[in-house]
N, CA, C and O atoms as CSV, one atom per row, in Angstrom:
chain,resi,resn,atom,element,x,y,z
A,1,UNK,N,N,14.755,-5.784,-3.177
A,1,UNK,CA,C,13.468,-6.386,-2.896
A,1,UNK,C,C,12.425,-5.879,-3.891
A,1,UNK,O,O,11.639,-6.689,-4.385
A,2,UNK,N,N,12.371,-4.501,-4.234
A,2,UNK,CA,C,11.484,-4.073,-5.177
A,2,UNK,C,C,11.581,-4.736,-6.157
A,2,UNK,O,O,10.586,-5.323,-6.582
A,3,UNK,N,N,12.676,-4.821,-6.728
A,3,UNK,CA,C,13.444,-5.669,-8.335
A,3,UNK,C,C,12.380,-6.656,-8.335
A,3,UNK,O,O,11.428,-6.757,-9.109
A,4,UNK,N,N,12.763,-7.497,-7.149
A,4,UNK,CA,C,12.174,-8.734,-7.212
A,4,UNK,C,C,10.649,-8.972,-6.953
A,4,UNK,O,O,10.349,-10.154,-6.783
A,5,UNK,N,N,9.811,-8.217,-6.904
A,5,UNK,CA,C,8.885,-8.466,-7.117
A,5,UNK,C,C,8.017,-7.123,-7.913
A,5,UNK,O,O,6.835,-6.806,-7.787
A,6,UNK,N,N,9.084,-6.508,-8.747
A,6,UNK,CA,C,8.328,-6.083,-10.121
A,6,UNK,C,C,7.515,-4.605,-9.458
A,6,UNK,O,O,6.510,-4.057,-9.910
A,7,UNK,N,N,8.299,-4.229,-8.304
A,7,UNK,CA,C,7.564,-3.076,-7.984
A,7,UNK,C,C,8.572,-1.537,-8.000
A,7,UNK,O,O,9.673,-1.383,-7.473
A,8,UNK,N,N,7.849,-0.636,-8.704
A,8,UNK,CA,C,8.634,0.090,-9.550
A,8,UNK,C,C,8.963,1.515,-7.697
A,8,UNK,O,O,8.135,2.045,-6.956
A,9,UNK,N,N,10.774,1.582,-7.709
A,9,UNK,CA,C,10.718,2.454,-6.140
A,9,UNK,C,C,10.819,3.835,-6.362
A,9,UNK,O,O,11.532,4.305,-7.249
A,10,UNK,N,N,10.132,4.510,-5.588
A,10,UNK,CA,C,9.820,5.981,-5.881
A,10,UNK,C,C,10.254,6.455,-4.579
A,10,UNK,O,O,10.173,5.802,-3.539
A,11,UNK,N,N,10.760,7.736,-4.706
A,11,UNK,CA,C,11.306,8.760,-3.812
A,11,UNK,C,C,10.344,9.844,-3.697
A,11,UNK,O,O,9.679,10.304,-4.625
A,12,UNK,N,N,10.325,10.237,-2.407
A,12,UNK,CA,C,9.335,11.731,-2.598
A,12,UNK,C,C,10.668,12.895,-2.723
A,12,UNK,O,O,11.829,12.596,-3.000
A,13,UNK,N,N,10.195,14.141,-2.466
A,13,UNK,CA,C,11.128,15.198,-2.963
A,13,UNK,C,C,11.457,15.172,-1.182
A,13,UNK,O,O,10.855,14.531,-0.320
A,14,UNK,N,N,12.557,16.058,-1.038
A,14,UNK,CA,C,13.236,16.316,-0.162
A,14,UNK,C,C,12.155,17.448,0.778
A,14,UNK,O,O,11.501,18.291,0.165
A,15,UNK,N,N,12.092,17.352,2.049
A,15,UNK,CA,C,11.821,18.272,2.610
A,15,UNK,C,C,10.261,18.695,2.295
A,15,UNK,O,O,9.737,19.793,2.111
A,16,UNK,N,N,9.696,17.223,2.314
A,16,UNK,CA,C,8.095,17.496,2.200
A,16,UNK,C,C,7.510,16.155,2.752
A,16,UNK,O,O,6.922,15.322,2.062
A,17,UNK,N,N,7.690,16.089,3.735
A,17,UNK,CA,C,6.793,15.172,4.926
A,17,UNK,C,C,5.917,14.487,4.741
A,17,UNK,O,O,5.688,13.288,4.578
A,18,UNK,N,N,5.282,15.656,4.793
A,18,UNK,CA,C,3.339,15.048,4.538
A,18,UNK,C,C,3.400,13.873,3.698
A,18,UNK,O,O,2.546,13.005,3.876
A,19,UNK,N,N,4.235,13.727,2.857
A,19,UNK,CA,C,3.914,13.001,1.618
A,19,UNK,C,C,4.129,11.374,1.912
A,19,UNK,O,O,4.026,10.501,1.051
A,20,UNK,N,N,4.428,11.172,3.222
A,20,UNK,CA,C,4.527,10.151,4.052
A,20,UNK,C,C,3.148,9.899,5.184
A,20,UNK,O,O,2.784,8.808,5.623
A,21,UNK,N,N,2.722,10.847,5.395
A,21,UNK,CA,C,1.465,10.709,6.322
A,21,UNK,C,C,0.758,9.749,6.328
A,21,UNK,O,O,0.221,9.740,7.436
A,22,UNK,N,N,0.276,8.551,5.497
A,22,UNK,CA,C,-0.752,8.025,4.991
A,22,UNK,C,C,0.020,6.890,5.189
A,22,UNK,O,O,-0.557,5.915,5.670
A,23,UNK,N,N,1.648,6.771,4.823
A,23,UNK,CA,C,1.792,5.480,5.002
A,23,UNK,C,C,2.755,4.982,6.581
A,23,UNK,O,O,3.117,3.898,7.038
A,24,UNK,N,N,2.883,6.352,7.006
A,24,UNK,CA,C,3.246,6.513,8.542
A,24,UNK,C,C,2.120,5.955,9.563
A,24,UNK,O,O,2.241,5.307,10.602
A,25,UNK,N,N,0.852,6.503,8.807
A,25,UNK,CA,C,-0.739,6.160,9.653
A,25,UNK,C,C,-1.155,4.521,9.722
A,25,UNK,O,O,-1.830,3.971,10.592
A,26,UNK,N,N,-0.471,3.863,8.408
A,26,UNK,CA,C,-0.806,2.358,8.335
A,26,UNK,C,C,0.334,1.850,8.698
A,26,UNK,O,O,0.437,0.653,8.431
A,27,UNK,N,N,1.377,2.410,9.298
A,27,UNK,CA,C,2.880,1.521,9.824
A,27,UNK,C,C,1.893,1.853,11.404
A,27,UNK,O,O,1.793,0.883,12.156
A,28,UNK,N,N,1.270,3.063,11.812
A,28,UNK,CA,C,0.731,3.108,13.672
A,28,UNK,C,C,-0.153,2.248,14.152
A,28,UNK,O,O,-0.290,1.747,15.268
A,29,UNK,N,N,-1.111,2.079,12.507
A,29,UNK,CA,C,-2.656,1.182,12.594
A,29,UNK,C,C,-1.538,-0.345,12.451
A,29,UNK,O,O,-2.224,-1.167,13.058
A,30,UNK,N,N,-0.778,-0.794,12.179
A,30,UNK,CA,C,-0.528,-2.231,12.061
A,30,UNK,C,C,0.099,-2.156,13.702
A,30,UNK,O,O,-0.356,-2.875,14.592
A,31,UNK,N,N,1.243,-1.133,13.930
A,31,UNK,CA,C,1.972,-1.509,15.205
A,31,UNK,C,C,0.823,-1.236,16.258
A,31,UNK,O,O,1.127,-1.639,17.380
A,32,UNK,N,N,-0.459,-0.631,16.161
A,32,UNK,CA,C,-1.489,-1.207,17.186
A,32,UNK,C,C,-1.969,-2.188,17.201
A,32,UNK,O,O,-1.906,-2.763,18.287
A,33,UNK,N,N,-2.569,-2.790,16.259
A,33,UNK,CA,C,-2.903,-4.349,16.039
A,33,UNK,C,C,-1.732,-4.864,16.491
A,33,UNK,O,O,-1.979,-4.817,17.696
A,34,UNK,N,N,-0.280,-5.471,16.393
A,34,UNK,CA,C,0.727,-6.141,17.075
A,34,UNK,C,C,0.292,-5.897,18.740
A,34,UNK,O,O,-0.333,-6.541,19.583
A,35,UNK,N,N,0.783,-4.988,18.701
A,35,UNK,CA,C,0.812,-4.622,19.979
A,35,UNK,C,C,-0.431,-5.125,21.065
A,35,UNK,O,O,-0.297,-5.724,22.132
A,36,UNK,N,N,-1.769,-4.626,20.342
A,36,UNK,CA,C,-3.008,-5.180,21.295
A,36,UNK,C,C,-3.334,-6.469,21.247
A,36,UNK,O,O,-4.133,-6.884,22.087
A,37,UNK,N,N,-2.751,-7.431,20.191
A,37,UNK,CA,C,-3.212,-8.826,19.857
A,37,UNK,C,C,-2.144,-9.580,20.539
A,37,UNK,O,O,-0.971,-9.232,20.678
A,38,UNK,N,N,-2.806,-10.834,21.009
A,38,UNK,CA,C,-1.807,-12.167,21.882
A,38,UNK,C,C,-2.120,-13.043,20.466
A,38,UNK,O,O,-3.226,-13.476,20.141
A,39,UNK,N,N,-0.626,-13.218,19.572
A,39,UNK,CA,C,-0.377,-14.530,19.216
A,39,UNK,C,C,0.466,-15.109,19.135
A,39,UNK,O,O,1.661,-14.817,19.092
A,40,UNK,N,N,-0.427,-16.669,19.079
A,40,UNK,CA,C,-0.263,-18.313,19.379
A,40,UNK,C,C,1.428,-18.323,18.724
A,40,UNK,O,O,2.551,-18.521,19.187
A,41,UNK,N,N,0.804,-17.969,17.322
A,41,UNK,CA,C,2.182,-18.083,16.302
A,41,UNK,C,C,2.872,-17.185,15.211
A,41,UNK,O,O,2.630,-16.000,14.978
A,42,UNK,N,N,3.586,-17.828,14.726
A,42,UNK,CA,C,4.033,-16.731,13.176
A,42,UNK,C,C,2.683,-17.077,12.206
A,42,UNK,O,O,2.393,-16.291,11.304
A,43,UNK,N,N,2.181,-17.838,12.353
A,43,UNK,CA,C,0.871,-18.279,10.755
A,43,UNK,C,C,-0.452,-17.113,11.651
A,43,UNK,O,O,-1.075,-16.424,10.842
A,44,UNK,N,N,-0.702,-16.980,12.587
A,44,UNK,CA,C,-1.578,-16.267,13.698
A,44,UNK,C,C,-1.720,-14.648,13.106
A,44,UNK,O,O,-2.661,-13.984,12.672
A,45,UNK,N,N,-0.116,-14.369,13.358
A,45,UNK,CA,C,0.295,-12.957,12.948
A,45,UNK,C,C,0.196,-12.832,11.357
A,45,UNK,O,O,-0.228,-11.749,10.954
A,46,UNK,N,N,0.460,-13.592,10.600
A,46,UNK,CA,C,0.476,-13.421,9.290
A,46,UNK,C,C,-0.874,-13.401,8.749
A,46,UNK,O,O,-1.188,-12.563,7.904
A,47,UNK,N,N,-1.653,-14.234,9.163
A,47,UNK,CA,C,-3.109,-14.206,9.190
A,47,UNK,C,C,-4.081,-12.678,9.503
A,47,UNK,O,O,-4.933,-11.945,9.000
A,48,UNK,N,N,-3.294,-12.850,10.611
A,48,UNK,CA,C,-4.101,-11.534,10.933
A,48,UNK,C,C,-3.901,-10.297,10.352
A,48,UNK,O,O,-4.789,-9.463,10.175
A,49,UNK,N,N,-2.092,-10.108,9.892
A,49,UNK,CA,C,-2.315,-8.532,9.053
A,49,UNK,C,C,-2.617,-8.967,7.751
A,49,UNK,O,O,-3.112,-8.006,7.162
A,50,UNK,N,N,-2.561,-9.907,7.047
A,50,UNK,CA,C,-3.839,-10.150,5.697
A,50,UNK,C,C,-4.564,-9.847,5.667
A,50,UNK,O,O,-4.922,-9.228,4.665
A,51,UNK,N,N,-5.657,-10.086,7.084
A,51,UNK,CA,C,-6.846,-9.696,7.063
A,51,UNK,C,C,-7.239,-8.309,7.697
A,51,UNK,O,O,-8.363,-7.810,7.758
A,52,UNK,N,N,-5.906,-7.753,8.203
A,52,UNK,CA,C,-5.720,-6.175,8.499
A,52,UNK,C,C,-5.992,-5.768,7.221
A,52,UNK,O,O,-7.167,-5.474,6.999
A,53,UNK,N,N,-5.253,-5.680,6.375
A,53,UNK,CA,C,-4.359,-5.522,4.775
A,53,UNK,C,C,-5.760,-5.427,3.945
A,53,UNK,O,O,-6.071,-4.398,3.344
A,54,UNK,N,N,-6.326,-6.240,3.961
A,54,UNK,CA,C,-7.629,-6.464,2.847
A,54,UNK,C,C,-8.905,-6.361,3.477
A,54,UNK,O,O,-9.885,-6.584,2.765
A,55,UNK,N,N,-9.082,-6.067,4.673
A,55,UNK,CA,C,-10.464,-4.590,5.462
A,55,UNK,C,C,-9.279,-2.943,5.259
A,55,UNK,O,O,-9.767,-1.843,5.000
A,56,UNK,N,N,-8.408,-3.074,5.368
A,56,UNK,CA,C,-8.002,-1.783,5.271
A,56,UNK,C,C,-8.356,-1.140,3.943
A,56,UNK,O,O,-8.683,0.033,3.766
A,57,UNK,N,N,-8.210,-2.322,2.834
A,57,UNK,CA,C,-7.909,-1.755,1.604
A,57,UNK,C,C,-9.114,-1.840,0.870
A,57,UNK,O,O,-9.314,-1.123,-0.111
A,58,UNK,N,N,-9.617,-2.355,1.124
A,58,UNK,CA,C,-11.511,-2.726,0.271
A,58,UNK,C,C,-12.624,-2.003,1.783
A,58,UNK,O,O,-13.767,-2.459,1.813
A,59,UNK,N,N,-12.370,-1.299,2.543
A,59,UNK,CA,C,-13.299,-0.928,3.633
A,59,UNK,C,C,-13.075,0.174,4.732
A,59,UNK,O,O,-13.704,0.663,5.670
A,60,UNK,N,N,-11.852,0.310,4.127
A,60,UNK,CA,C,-11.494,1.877,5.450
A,60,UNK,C,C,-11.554,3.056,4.346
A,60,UNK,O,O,-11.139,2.929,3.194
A,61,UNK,N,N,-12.212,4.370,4.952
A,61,UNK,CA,C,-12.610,5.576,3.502
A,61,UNK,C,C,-11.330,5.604,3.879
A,61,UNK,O,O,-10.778,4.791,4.621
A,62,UNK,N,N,-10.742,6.771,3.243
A,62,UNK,CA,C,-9.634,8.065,3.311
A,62,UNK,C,C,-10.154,9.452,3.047
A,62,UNK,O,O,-10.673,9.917,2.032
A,63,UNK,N,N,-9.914,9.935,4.083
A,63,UNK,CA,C,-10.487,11.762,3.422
A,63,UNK,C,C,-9.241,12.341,2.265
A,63,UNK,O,O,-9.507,13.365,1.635
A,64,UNK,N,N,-8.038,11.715,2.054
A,64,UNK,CA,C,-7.031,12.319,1.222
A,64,UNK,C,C,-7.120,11.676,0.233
A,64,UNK,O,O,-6.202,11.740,-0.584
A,65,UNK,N,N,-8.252,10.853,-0.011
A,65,UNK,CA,C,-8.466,9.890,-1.212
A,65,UNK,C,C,-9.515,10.296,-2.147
A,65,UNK,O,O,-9.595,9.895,-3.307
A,66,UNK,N,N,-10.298,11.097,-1.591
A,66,UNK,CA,C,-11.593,11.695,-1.996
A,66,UNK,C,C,-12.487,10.650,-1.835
A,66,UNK,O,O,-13.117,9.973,-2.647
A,67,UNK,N,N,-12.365,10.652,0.301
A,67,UNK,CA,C,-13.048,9.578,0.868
A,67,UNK,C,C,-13.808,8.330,-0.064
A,67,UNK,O,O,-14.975,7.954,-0.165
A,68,UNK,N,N,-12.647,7.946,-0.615
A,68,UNK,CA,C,-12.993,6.134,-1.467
A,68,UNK,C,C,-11.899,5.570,-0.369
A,68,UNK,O,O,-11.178,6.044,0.509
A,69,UNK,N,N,-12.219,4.188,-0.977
A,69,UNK,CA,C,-10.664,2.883,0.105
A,69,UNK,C,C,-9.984,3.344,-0.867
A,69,UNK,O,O,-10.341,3.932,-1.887
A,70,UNK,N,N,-8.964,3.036,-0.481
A,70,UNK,CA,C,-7.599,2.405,-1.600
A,70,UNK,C,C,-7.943,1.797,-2.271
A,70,UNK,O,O,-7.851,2.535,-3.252
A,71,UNK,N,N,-8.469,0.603,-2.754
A,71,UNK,CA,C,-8.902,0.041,-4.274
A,71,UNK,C,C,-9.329,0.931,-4.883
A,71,UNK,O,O,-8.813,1.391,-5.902
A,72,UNK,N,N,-10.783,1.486,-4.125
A,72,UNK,CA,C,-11.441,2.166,-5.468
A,72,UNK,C,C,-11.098,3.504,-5.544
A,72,UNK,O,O,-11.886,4.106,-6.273
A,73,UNK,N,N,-10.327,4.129,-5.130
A,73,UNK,CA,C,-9.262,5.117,-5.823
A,73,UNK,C,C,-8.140,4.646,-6.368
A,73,UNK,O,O,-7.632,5.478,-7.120
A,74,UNK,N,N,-7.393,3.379,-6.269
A,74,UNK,CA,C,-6.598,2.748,-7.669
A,74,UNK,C,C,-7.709,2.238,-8.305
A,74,UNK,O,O,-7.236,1.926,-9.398
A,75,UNK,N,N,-8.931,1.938,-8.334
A,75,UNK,CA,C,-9.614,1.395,-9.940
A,75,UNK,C,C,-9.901,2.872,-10.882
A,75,UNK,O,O,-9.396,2.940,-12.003
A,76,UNK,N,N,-10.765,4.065,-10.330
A,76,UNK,CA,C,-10.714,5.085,-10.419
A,76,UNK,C,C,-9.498,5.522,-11.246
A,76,UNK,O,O,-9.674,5.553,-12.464
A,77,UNK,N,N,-8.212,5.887,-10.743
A,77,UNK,CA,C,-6.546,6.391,-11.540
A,77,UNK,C,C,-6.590,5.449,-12.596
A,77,UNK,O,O,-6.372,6.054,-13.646
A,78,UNK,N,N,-6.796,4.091,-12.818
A,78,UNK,CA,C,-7.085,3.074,-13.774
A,78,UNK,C,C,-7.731,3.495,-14.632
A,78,UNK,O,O,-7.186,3.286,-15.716
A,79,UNK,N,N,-8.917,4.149,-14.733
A,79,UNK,CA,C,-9.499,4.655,-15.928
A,79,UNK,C,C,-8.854,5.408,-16.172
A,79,UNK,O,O,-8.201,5.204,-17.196
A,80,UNK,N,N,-8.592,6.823,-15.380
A,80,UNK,CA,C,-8.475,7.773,-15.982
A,80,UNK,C,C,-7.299,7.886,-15.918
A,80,UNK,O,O,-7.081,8.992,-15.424
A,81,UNK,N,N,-5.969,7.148,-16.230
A,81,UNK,CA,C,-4.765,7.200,-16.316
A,81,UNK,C,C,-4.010,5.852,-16.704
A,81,UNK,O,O,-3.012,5.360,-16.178
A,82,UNK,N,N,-4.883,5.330,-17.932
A,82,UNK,CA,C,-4.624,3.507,-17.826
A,82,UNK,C,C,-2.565,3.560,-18.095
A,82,UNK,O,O,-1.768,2.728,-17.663
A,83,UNK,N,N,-2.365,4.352,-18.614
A,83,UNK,CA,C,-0.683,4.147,-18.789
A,83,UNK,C,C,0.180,4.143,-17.532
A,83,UNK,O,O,1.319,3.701,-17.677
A,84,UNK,N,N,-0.164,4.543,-16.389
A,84,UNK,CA,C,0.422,4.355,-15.601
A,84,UNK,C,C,-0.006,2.639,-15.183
A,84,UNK,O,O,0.220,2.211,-14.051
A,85,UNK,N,N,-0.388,2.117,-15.837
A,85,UNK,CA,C,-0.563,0.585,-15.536
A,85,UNK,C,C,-0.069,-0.185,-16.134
A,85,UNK,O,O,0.035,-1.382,-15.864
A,86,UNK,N,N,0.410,0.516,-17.268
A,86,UNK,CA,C,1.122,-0.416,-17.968
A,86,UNK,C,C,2.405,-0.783,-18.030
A,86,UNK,O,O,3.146,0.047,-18.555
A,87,UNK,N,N,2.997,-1.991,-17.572
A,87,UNK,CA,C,4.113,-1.799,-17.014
A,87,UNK,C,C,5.489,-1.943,-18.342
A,87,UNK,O,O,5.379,-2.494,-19.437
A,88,UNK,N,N,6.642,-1.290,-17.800
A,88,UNK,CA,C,7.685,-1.224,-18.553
A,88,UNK,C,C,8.678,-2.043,-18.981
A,88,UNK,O,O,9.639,-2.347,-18.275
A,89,UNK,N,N,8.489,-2.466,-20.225
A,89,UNK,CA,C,9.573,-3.501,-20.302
A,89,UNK,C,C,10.706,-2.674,-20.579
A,89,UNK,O,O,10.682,-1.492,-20.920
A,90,UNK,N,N,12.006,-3.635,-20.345
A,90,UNK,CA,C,12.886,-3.029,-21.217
A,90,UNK,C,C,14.038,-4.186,-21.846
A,90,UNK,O,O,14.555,-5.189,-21.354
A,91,UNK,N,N,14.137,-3.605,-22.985
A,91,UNK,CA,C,14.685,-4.512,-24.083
A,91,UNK,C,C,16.703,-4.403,-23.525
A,91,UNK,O,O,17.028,-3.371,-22.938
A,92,UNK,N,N,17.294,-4.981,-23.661
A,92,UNK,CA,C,18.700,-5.122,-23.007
A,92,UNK,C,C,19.128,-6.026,-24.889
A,92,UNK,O,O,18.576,-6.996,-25.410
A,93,UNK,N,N,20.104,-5.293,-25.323
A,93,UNK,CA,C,20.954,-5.911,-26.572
A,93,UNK,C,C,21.908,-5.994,-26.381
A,93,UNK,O,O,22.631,-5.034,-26.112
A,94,UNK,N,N,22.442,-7.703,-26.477
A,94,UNK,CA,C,23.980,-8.272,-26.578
A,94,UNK,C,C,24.795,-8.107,-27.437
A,94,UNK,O,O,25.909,-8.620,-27.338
């Protein structure tokens, strides 16, 4: 699934947790939204964590972010680390 949509998969190190915290906290914040919301349909639900997804990410701080959202601590790493943006080709010879 990563392959296919060009997203590069990373492992944390063994035997260091924490390093999951943040995305353990937005798997609890979505399975509360499921959970407290009645919907109609599948377009209802899809709708709604979009619009979970993009107030989370342009409008919730983080104190482990150096209280910015998520965008503007990825625009932020963007300056000051533009190579990690640049993505990797790789050449394959027949």
């Amino acid at each position: 699934m990563c392959d296919s949509l060009a997203i590069e998969h990373r492992l944390i190190l063994p035997k260091h947790p924490q390093k999951n915290g943040m995305v353990e906290r937005f798997n609890g914040r979505i399975s509360d939204v499921i959970k407290l919301t009645y919907f109609a349909s599948a377009e209802e639900v899809e709708t709604t964590l979009k619009r979970y997804l993009t107030t989370y990410n342009h409008h919730v701080i983080q104190r482990n972010l150096g209280h910015l959202t998520p965008i503007q601590s990825i625009k932020q790493w963007q300056l000051d680390k533009p190579v990690l943006f640049k993505k990797k080709f790789i050449i394959i010879h027949f």
